[in-house]
mmJSON file of the N, C-alpha and C atoms, coordinates in Angstrom:
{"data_MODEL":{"atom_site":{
"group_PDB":["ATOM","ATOM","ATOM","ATOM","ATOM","ATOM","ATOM","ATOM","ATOM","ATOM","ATOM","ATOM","ATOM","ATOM","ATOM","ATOM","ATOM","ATOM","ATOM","ATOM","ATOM","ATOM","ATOM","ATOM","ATOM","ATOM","ATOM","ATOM","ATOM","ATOM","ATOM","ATOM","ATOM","ATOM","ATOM","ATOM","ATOM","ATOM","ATOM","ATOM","ATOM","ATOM","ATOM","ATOM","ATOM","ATOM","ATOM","ATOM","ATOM","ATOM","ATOM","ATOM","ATOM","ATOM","ATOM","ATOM","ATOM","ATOM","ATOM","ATOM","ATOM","ATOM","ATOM","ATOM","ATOM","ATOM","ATOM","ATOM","ATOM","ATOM","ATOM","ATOM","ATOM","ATOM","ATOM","ATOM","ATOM","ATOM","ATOM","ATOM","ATOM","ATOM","ATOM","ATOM","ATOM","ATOM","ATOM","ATOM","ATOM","ATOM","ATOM","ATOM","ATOM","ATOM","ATOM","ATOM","ATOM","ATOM","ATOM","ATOM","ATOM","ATOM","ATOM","ATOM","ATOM","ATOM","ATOM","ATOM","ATOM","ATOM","ATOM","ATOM","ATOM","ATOM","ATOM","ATOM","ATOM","ATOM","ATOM","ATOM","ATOM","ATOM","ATOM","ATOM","ATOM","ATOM","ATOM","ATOM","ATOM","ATOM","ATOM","ATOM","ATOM","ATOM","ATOM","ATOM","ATOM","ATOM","ATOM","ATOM","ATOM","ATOM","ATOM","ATOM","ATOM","ATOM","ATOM","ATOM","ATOM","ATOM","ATOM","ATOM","ATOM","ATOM","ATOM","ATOM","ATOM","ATOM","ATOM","ATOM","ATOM","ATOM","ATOM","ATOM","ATOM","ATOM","ATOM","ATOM","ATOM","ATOM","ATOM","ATOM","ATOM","ATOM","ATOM","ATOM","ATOM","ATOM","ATOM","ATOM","ATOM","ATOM","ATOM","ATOM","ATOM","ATOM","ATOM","ATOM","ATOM","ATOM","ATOM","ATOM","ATOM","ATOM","ATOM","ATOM","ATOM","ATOM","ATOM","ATOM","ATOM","ATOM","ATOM","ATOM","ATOM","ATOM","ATOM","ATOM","ATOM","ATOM"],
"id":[1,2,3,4,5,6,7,8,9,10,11,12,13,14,15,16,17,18,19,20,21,22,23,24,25,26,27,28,29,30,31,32,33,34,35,36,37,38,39,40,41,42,43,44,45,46,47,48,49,50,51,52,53,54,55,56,57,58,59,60,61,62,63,64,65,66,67,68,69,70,71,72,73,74,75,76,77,78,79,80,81,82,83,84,85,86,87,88,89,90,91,92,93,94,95,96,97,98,99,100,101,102,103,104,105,106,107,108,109,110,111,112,113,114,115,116,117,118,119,120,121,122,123,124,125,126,127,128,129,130,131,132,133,134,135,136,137,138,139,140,141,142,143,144,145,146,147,148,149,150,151,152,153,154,155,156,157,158,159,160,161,162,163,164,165,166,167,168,169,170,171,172,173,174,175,176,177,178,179,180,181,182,183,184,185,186,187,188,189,190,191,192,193,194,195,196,197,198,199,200,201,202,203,204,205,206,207,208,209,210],
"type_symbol":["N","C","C","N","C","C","N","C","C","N","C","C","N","C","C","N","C","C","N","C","C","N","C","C","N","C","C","N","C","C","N","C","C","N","C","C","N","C","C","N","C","C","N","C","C","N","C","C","N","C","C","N","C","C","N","C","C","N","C","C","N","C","C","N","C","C","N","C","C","N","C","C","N","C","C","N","C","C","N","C","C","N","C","C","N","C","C","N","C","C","N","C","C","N","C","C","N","C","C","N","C","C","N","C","C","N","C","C","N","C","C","N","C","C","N","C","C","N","C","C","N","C","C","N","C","C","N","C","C","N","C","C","N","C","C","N","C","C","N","C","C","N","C","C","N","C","C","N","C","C","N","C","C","N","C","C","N","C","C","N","C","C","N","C","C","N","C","C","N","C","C","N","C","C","N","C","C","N","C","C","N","C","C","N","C","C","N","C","C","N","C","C","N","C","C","N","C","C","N","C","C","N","C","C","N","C","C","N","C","C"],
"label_atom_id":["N","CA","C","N","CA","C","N","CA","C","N","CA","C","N","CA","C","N","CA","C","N","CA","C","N","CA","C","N","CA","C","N","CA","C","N","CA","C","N","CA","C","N","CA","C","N","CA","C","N","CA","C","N","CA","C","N","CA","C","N","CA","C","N","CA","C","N","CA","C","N","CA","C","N","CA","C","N","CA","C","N","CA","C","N","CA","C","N","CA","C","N","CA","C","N","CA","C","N","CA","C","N","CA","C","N","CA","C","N","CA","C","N","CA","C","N","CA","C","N","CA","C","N","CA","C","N","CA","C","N","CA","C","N","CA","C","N","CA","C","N","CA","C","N","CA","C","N","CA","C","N","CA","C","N","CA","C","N","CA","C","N","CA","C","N","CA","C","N","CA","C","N","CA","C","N","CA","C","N","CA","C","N","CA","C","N","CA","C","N","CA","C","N","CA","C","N","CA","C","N","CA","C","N","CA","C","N","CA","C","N","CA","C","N","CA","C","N","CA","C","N","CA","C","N","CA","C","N","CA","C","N","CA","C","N","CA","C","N","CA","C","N","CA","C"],
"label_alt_id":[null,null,null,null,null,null,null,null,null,null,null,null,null,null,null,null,null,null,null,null,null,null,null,null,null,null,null,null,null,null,null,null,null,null,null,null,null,null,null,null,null,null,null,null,null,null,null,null,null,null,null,null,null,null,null,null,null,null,null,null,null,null,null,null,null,null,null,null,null,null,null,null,null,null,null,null,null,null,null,null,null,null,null,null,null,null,null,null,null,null,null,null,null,null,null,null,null,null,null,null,null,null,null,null,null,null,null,null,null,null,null,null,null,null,null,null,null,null,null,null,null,null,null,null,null,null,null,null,null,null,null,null,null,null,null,null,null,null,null,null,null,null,null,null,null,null,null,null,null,null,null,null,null,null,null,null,null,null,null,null,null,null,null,null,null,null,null,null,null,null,null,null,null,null,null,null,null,null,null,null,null,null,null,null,null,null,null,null,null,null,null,null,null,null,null,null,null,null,null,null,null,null,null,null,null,null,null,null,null,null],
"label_comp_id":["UNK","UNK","UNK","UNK","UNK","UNK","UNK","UNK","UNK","UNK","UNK","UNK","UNK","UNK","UNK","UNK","UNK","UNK","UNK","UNK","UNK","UNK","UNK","UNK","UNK","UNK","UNK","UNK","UNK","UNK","UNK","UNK","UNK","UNK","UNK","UNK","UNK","UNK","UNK","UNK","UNK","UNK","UNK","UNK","UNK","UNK","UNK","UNK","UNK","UNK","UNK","UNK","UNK","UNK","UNK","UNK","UNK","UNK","UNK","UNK","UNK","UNK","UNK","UNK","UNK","UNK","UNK","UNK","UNK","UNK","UNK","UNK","UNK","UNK","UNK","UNK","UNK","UNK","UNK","UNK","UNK","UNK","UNK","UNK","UNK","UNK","UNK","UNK","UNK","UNK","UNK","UNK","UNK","UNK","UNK","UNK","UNK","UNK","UNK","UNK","UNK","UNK","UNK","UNK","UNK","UNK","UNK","UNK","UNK","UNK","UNK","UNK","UNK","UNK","UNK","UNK","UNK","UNK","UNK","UNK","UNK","UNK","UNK","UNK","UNK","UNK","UNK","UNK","UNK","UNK","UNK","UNK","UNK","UNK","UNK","UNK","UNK","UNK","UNK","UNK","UNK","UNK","UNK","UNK","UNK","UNK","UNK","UNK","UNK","UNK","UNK","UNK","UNK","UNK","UNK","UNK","UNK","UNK","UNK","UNK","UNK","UNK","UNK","UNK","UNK","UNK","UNK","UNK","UNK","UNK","UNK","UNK","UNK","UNK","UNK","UNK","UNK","UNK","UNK","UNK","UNK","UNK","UNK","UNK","UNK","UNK","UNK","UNK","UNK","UNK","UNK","UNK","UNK","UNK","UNK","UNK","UNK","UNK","UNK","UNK","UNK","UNK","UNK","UNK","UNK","UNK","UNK","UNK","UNK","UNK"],
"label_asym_id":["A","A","A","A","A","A","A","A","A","A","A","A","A","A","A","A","A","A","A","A","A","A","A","A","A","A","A","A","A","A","A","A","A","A","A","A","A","A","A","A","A","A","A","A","A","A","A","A","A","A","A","A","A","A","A","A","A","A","A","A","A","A","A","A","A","A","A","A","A","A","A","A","A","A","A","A","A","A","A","A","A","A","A","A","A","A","A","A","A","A","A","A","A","A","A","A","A","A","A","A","A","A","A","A","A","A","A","A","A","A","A","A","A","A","A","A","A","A","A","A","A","A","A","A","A","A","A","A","A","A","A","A","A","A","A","A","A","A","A","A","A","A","A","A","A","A","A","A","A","A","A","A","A","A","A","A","A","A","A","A","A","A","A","A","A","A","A","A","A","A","A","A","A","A","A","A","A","A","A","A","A","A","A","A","A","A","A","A","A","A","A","A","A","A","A","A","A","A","A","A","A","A","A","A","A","A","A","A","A","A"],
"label_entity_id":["1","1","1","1","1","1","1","1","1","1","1","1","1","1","1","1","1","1","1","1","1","1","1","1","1","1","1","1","1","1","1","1","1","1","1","1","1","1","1","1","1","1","1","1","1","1","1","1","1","1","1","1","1","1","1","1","1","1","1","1","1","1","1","1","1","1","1","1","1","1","1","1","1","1","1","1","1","1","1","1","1","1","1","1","1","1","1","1","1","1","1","1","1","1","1","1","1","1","1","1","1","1","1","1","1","1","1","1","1","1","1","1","1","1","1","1","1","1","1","1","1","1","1","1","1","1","1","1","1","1","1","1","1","1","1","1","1","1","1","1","1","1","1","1","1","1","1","1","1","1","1","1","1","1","1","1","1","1","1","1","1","1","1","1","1","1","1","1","1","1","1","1","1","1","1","1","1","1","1","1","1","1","1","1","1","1","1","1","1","1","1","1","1","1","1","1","1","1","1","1","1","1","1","1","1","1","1","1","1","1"],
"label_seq_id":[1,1,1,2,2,2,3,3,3,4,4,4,5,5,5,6,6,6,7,7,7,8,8,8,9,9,9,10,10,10,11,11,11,12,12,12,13,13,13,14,14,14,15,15,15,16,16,16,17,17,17,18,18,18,19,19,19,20,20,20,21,21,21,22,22,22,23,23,23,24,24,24,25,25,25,26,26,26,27,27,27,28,28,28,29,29,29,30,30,30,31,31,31,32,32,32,33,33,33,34,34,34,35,35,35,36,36,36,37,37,37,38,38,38,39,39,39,40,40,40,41,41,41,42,42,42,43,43,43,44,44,44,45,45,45,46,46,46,47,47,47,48,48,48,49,49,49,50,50,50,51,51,51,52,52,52,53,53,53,54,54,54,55,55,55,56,56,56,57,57,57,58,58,58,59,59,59,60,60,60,61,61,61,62,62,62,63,63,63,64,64,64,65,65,65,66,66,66,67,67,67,68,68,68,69,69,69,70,70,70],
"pdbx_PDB_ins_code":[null,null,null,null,null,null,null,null,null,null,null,null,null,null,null,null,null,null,null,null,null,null,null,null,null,null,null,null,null,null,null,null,null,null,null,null,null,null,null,null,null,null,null,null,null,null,null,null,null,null,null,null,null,null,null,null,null,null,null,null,null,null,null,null,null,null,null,null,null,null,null,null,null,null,null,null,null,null,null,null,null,null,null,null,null,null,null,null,null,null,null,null,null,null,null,null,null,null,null,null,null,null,null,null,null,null,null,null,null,null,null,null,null,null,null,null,null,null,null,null,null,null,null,null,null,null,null,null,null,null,null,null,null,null,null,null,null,null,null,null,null,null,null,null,null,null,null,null,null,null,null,null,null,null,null,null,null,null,null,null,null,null,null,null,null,null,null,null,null,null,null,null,null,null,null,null,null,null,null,null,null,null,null,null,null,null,null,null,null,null,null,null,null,null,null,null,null,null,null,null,null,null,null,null,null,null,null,null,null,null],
"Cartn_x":[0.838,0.0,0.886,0.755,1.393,1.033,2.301,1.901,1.374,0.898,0.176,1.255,1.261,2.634,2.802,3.844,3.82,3.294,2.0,2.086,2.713,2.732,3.493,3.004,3.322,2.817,2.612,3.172,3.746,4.717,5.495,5.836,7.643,7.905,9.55,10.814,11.599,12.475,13.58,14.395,15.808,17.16,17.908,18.938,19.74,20.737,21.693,22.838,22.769,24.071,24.217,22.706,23.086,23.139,22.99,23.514,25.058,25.379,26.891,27.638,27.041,28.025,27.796,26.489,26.551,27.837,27.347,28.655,30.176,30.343,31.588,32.331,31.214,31.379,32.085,30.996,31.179,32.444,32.596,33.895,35.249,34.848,35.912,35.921,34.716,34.885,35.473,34.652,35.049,36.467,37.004,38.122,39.269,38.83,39.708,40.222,39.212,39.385,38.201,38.604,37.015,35.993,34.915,33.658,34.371,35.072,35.353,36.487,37.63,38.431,37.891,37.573,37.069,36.329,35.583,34.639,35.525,37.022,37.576,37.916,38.694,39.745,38.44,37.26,36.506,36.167,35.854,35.489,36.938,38.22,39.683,39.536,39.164,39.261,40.687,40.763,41.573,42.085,40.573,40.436,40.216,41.053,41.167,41.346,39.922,39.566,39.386,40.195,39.993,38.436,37.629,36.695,36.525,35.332,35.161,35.949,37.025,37.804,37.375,37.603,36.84,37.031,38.031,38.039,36.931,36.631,36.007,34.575,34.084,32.986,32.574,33.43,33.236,33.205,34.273,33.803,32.599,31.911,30.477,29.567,29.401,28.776,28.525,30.22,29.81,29.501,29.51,29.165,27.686,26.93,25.677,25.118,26.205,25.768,26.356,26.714,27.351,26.403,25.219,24.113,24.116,23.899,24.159,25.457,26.59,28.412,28.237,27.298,27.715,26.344],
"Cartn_y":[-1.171,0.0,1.239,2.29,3.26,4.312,4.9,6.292,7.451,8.009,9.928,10.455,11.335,12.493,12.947,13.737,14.453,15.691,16.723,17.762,19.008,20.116,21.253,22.157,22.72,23.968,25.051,25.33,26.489,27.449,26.846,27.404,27.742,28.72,29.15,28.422,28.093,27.684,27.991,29.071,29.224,28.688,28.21,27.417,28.049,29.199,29.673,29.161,28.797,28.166,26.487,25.459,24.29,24.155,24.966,25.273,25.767,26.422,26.909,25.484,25.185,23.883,22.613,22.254,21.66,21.401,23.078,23.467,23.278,23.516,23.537,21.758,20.994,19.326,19.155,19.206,18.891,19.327,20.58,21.082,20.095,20.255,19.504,18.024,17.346,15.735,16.182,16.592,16.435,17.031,18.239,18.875,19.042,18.636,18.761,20.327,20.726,22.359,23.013,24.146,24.682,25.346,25.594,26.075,27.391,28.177,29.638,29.843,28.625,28.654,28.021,27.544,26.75,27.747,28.847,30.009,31.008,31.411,32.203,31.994,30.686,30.467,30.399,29.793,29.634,31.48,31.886,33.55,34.004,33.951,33.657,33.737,32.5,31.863,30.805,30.046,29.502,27.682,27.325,26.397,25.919,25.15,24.362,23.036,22.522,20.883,20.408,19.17,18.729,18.158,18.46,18.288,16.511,16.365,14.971,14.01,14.631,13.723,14.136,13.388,12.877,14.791,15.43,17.166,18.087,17.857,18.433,18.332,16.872,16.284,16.795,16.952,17.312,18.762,19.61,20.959,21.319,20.603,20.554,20.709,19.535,19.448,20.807,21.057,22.378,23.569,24.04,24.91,25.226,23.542,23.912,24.332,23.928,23.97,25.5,26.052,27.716,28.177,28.94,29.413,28.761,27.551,27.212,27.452,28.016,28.297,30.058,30.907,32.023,32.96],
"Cartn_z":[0.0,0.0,0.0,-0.795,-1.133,0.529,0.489,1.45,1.149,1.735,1.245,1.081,0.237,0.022,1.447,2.175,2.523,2.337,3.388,3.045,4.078,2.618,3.066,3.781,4.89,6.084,5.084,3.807,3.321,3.617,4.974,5.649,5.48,4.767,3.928,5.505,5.322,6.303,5.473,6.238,5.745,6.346,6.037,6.268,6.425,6.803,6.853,7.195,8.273,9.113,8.71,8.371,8.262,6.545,5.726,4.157,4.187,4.991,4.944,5.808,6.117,7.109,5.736,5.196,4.244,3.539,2.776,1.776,2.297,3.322,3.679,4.083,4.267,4.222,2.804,2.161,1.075,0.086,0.257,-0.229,0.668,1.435,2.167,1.307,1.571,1.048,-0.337,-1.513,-2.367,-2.926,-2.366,-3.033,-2.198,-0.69,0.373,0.55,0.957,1.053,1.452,2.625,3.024,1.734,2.429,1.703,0.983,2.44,2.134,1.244,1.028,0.432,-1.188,-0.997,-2.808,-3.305,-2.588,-3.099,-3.216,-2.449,-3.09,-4.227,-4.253,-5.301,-6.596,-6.5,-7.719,-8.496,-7.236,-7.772,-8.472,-8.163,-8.781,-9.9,-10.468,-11.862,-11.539,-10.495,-10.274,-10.823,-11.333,-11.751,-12.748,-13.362,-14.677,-15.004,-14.357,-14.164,-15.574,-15.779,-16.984,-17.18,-18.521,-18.85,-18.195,-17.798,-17.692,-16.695,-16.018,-15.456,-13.763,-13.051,-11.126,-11.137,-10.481,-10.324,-10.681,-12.535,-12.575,-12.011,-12.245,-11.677,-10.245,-9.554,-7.791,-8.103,-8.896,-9.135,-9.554,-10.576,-11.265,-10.366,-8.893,-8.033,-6.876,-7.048,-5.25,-6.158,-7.787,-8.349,-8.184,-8.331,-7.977,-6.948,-5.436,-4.553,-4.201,-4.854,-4.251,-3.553,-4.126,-3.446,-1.674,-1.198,-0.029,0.676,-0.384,0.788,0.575,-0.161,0.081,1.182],
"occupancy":[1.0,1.0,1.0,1.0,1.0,1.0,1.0,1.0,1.0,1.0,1.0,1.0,1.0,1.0,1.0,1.0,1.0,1.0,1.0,1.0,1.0,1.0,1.0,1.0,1.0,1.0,1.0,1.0,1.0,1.0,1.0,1.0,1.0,1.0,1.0,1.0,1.0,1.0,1.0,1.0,1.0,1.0,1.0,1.0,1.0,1.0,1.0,1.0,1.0,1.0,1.0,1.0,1.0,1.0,1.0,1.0,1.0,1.0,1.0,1.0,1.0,1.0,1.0,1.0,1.0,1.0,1.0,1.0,1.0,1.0,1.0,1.0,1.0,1.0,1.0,1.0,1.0,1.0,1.0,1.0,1.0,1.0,1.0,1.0,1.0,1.0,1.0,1.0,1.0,1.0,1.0,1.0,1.0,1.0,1.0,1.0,1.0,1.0,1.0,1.0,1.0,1.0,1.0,1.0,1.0,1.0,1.0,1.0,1.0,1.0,1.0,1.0,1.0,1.0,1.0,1.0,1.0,1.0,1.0,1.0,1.0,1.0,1.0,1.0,1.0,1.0,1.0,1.0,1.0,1.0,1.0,1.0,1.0,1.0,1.0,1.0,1.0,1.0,1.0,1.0,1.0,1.0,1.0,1.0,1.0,1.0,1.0,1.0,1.0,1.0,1.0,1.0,1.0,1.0,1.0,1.0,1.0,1.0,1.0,1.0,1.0,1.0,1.0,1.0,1.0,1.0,1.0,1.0,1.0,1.0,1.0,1.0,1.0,1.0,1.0,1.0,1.0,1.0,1.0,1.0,1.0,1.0,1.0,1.0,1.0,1.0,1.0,1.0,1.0,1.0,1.0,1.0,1.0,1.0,1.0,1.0,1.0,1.0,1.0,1.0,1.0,1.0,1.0,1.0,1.0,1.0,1.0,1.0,1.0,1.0],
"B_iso_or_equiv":[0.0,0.0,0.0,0.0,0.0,0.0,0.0,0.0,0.0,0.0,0.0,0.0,0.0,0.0,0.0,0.0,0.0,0.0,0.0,0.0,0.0,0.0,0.0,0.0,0.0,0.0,0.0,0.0,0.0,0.0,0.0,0.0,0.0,0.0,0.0,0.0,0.0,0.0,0.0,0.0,0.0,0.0,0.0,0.0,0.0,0.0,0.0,0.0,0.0,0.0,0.0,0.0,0.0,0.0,0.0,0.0,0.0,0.0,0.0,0.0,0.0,0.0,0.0,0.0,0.0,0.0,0.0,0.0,0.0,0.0,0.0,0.0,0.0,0.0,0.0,0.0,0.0,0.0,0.0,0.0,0.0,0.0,0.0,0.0,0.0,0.0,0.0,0.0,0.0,0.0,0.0,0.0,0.0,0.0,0.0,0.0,0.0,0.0,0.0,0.0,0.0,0.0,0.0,0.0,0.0,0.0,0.0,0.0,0.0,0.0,0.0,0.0,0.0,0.0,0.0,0.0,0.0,0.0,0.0,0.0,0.0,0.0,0.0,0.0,0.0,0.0,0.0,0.0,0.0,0.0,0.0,0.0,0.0,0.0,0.0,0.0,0.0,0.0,0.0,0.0,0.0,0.0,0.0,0.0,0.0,0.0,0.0,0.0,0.0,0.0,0.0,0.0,0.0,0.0,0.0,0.0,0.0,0.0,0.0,0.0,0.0,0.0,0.0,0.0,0.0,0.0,0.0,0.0,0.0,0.0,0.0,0.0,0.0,0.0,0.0,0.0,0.0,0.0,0.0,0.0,0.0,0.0,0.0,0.0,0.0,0.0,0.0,0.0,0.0,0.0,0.0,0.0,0.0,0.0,0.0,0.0,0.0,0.0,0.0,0.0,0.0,0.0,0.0,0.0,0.0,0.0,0.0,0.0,0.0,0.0],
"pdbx_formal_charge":[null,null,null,null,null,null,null,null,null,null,null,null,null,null,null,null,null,null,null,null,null,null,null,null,null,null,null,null,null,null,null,null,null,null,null,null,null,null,null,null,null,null,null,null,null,null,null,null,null,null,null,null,null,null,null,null,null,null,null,null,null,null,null,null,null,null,null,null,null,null,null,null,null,null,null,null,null,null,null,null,null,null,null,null,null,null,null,null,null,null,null,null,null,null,null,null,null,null,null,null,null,null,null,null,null,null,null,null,null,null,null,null,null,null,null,null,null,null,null,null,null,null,null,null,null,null,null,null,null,null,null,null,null,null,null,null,null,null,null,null,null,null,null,null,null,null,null,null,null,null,null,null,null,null,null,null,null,null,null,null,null,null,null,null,null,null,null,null,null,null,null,null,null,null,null,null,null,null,null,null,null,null,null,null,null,null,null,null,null,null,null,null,null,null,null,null,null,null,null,null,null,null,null,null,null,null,null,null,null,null],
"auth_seq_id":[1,1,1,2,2,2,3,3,3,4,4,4,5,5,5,6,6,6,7,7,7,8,8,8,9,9,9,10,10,10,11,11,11,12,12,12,13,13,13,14,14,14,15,15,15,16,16,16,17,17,17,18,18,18,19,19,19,20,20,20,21,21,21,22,22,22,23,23,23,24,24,24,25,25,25,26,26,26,27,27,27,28,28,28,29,29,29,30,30,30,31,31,31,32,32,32,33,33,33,34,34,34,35,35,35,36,36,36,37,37,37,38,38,38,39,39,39,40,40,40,41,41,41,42,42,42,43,43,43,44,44,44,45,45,45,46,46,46,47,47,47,48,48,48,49,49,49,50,50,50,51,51,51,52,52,52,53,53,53,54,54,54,55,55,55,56,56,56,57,57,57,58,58,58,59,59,59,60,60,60,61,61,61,62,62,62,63,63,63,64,64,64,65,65,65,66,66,66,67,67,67,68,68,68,69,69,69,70,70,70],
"auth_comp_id":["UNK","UNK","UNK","UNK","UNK","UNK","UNK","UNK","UNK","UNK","UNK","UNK","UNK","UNK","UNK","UNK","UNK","UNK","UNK","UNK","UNK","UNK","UNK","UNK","UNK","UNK","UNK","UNK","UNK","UNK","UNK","UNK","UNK","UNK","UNK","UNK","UNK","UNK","UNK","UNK","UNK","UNK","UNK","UNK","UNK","UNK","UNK","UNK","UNK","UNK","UNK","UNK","UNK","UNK","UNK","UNK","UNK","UNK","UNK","UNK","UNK","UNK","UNK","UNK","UNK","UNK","UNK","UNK","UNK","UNK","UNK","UNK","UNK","UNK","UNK","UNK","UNK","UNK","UNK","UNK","UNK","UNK","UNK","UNK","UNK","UNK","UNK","UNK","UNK","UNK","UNK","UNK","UNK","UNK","UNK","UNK","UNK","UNK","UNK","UNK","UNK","UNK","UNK","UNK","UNK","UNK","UNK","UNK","UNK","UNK","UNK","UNK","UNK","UNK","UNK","UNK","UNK","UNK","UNK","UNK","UNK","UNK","UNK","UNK","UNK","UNK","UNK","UNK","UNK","UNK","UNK","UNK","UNK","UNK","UNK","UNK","UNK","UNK","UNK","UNK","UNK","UNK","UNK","UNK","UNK","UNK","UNK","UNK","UNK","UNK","UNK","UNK","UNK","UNK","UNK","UNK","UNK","UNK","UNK","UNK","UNK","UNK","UNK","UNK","UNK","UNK","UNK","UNK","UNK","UNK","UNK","UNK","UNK","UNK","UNK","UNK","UNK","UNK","UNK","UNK","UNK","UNK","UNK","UNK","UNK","UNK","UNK","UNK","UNK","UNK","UNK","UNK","UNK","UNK","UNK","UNK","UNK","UNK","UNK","UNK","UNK","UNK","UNK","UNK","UNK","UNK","UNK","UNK","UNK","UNK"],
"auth_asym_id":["A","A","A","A","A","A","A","A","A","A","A","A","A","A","A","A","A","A","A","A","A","A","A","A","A","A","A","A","A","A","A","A","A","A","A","A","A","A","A","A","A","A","A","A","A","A","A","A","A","A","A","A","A","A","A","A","A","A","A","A","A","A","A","A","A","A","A","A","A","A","A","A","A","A","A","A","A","A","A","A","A","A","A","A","A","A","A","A","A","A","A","A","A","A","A","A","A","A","A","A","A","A","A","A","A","A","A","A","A","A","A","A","A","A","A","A","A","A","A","A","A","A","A","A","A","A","A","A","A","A","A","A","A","A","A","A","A","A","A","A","A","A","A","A","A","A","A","A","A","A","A","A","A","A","A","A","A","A","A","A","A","A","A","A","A","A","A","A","A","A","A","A","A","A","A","A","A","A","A","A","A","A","A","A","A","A","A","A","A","A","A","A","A","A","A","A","A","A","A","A","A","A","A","A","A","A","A","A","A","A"],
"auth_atom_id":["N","CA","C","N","CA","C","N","CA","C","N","CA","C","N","CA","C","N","CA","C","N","CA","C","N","CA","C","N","CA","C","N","CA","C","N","CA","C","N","CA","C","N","CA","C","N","CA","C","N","CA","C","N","CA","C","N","CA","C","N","CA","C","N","CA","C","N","CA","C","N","CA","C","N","CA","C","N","CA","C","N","CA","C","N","CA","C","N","CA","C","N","CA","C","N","CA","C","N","CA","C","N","CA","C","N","CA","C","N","CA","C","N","CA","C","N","CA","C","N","CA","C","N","CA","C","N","CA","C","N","CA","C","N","CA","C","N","CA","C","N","CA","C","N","CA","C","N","CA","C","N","CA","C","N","CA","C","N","CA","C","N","CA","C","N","CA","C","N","CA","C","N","CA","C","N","CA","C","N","CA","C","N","CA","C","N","CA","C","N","CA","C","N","CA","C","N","CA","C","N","CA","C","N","CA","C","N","CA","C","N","CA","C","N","CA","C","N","CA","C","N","CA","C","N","CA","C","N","CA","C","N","CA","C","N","CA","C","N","CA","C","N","CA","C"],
"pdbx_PDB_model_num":[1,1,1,1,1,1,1,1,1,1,1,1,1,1,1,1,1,1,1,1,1,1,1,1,1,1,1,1,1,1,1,1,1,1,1,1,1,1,1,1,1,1,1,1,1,1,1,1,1,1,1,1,1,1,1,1,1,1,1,1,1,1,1,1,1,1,1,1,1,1,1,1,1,1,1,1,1,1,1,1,1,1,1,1,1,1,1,1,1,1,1,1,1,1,1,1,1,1,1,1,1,1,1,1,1,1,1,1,1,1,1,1,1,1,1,1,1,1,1,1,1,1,1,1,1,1,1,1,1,1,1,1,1,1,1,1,1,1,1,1,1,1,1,1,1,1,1,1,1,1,1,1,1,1,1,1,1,1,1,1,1,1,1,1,1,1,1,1,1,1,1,1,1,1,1,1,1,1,1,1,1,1,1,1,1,1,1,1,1,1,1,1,1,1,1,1,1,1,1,1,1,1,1,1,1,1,1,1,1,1]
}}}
């Protein structure tokens, strides 16, 4: 037997502190480097991950996730 969706309060919840701690995991797992440091060096132009290869892939990932490290 299937479950009911969850429903929504409507209710906006902002993440500040557990989106910046997110981001900053993750930078860590994937690039071995803080949130605040992978967001300098990216705003830089510091990076030149080869197309397709593991680097860029993890770069691909915390790019999306910027919005949550700034």
């Amino acid at each position: 037997m299937a479950t009911a969706p969850e429903q929504s309060t409507g209710e906006i919840r902002f993440l500040d502190d557990e989106s910046h701690q997110y981001f900053d995991r993750e930078a860590r797992r994937l690039m071995n480097m803080s949130g605040a440091e992978l967001i300098r060096r990216y705003d830089a132009g510091e990076f030149e991950a080869e197309l397709d290869g593991p680097q860029h892939r993890a770069l691909a990932k915390l790019v999306m996730l910027l919005p949550f490290g700034r």
